[in-house]
C-alpha positions in Angstrom: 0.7 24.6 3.6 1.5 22.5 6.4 -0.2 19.2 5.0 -0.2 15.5 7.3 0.2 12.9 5.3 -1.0 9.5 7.1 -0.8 5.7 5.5 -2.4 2.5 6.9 0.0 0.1 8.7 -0.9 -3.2 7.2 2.2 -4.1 5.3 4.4 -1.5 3.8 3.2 -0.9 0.4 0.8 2.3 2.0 3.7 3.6 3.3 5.8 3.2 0.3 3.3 4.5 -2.3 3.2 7.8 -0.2 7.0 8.8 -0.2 6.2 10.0 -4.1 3.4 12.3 -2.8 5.7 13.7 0.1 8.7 14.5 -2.8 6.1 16.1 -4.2 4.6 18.2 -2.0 8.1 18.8 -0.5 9.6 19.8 -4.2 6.1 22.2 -4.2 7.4 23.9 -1.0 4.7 22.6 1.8 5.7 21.4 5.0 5.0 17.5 5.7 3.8 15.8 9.2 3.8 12.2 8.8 1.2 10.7 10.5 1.0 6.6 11.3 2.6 3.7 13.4 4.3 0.6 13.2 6.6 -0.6 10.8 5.1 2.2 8.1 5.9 5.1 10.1 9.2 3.0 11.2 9.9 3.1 6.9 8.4 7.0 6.4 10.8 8.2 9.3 13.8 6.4 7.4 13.1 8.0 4.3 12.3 11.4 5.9 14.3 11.6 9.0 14.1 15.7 9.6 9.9 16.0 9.0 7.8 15.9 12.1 6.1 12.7 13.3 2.9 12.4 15.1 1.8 8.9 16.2 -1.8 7.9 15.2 -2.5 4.4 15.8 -3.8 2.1 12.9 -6.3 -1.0 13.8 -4.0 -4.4 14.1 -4.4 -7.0 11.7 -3.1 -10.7 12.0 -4.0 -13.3 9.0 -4.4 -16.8 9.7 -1.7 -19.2 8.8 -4.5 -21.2 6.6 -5.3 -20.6 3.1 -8.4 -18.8 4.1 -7.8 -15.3 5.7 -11.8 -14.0 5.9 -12.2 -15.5 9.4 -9.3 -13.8 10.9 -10.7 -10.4 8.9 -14.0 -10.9 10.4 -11.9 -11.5 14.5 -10.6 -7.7 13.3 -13.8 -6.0 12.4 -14.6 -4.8 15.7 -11.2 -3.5 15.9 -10.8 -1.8 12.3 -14.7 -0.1 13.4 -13.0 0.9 16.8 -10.1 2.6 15.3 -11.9 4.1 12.2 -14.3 6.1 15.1 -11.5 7.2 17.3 -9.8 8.6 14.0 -12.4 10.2 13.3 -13.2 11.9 16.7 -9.3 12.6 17.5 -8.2 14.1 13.8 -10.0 18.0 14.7 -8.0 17.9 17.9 -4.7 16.5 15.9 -5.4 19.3 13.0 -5.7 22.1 15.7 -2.7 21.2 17.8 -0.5 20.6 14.8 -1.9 23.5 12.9 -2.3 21.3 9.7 -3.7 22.7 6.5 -5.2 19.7 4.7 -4.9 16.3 5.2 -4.0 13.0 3.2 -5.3 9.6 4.2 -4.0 6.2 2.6 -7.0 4.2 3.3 -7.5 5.0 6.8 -11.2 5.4 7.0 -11.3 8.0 9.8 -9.7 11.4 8.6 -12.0 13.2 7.8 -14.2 16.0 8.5 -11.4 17.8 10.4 -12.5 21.0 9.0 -9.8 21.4 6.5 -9.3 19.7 3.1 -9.2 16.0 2.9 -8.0 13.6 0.7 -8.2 9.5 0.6 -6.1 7.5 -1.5 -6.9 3.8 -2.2 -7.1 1.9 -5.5 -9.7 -0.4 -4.2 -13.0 1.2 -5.3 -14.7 -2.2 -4.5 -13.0 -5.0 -2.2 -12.8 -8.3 -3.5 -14.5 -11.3 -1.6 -13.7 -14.6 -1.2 -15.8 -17.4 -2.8 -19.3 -18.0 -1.5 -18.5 -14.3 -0.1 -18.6 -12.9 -3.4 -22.5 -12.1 -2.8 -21.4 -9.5 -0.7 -19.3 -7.2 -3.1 -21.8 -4.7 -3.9 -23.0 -4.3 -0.4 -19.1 -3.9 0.4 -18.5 -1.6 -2.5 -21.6 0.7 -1.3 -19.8 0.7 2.9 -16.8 1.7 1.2 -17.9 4.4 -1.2 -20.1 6.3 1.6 -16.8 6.2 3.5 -14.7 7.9 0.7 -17.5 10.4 0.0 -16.9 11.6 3.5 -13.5 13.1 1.9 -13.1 16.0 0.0 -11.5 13.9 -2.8 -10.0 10.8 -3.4 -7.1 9.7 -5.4 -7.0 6.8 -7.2 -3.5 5.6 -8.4 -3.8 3.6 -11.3 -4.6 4.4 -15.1 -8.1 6.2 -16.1 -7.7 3.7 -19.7 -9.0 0.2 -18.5 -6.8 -1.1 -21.0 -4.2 -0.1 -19.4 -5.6 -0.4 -16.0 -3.4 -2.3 -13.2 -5.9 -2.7 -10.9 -8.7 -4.0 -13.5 -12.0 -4.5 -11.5 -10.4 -3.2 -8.1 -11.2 0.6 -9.8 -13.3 0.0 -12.7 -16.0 -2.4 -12.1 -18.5 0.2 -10.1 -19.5 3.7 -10.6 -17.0 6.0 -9.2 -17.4 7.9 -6.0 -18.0 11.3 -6.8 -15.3 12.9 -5.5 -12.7 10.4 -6.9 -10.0 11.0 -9.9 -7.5 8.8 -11.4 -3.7 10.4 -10.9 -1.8 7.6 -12.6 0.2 4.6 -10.6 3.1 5.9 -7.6 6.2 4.8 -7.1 9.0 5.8 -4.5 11.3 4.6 -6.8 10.5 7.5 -10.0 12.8 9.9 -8.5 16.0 7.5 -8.2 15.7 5.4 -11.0 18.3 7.8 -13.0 21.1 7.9 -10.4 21.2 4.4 -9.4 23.9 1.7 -10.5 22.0 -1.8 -10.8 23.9 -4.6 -8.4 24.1 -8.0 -9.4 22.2 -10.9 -7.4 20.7 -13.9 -9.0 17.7 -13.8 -6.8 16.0 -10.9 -5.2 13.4 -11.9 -2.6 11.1 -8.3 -1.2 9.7 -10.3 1.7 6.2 -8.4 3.2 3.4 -8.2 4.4 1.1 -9.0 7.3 2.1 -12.2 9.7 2.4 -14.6 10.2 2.8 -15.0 6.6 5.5 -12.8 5.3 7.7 -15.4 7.8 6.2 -18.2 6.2 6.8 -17.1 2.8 10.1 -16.5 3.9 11.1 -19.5 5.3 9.8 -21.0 2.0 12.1 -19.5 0.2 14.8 -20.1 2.6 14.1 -24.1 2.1 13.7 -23.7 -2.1 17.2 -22.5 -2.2 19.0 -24.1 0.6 21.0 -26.1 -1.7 21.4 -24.2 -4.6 24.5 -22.2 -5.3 22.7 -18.5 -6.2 23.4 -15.6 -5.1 19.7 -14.8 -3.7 19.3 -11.7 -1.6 16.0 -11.0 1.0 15.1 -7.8 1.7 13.0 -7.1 4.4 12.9 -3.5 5.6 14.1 -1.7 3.1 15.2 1.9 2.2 14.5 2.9 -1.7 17.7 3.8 -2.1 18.8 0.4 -0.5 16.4 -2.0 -2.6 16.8 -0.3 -6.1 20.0 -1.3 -6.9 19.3 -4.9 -7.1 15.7 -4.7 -8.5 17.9 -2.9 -11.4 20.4 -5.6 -11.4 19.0 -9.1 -10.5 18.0 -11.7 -12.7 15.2 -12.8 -10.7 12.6 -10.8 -8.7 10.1 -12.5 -6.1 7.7 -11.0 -4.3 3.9 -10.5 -3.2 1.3 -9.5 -5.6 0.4 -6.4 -3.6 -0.6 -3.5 -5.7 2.0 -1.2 -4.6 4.9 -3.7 -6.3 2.8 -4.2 -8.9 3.2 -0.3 -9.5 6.7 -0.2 -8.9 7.6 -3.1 -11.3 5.8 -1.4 -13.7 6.6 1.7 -13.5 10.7 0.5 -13.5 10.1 -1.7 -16.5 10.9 -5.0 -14.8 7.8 -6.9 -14.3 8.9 -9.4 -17.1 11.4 -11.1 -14.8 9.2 -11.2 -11.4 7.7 -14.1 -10.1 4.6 -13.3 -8.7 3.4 -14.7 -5.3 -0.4 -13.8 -3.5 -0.9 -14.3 0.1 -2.8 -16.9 0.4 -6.3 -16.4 1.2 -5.8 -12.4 0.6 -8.2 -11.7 -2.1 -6.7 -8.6 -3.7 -3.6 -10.0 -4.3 -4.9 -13.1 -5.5 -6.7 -11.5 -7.8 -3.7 -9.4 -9.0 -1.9 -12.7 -9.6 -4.4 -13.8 -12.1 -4.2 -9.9 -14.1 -0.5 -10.8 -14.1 -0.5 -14.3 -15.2 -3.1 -13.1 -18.0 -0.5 -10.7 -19.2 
């Protein structure tokens, strides 16, 4: 099958959390489009520099440089709505032209009904609010799960056991949509793990996210070790076969709470010597954090 496989741009961890699908369904003999923009089609075309492309713009998002992100959320609304109808309208004319034979959506909302086989990945079943917002989870959670039911199925990458859940309430607090299915956590890195030699760095820094505040974060850690004599490396953009190596090898790992890192840490056995940081005012990762610091 010829099969497009599309993640949001908003940070890379979308992006990154797809590559393991496309080995897949590369190793299974299909033909992969990548479909996306900015700095996650940027990363996909990196990693797969001989598949097709096709350009299919994501809504824009810009958090605030305050501790409190849901105002600049609410300035994007209009603009996530926008995007999520054009999807929708432009993804029949994008599967005819292409000749695409299903389709796989990383939480864009707007891929479906194409009239071939969809599927949505996410591992936020409900969205969490932030406080006095918190009222508004359920109503969220039901907006969300209409949207995923528009699919013909939805993955859900993390662990079916809450016990050994990674995203806790994220995908077990409600009902599950009915079309959705736990296939275990992702990581790009699964396939390289055996082949790569770790390299030595006191500090590795995986700076990411939306800005401004993946360049404040940055520039933080820029000041905290200004004047100490450590070997501490920041990656940025970053090929898997690039940032491996000194995940393997450092003796310090920080980096945002996102869920995708939180898979890949896990996944590589290394999440005892990361130090965990959440965007402040995003309220996934700041939830993540406190699942971590529980652990």
């Amino acid at each position: 099958m010829r099969i497009l496989v599309a993640p949001l741009d908003w940070g890379l961890g979308h992006a990154t959390r797809c590559i393991p699908i496309i080995n897949d369904l590369l190793k299974e003999g299909h033909e992969v489009v990548i479909g996306g923009d900015g700095e996650s089609l940027e990363l996909l075309r990196s990693e797969f520099p001989t598949l097709w492309c096709r350009y299919i713009p994501s809504f824009k998002i810009k958090y605030s440089k305050s501790n409190i992100q849901v105002f600049a959320m609410l300035r994007c609304l209009p603009s996530i709505v926008r995007n999520s109808i054009k999807e929708h309208r432009e993804i029949k004319r994008i599967v005819k032209d292409l000749e695409i034979d299903k389709v796989i959506s990383d939480n864009r909302f707007g891929l479906y009904g194409s009239g071939v086989h969809s599927i949505y990945i996410t591992h936020q079943i409900m969205v969490k609010m932030p406080n006095g917002f918190r009222w508004l989870e359920p109503l969220v959670y039901r907006l969300h799960r209409s949207i995923i039911e528009k699919y013909d199925e939805c993955y859900i990458p993390d662990y079916e056991d809450t016990e050994k859940s990674l995203a806790g309430d994220l995908t077990h607090k409600y009902t599950l949509p009915v079309n959705a299915r736990f296939i275990a956590p992702l990581s790009r890195f699964t396939y390289l793990k055996a082949f790569v030699k770790p390299k030595k760095c006191d500090v590795l820094v995986i700076s990411s996210g939306v800005e401004p505040q993946r360049t404040m974060f940055e520039n933080s850690i820029k000041e905290r070790f200004s004047d100490k004599n450590l070997n501490v490396i920041i990656a940025k953009k970053y090929r898997a076969t690039e940032l491996l190596p000194y995940i393997l090898g450092a003796d310090k790992i920080i980096c945002r709470s996102g869920y995708t890192s939180v898979m890949d840490m896990h996944l590589l056995g290394v999440s005892d010597k990361v130090e965990w940081s959440a965007t402040p005012g995003q309220t996934e990762q700041e939830y993540l954090l406190t699942l971590l610091t529980a652990l």
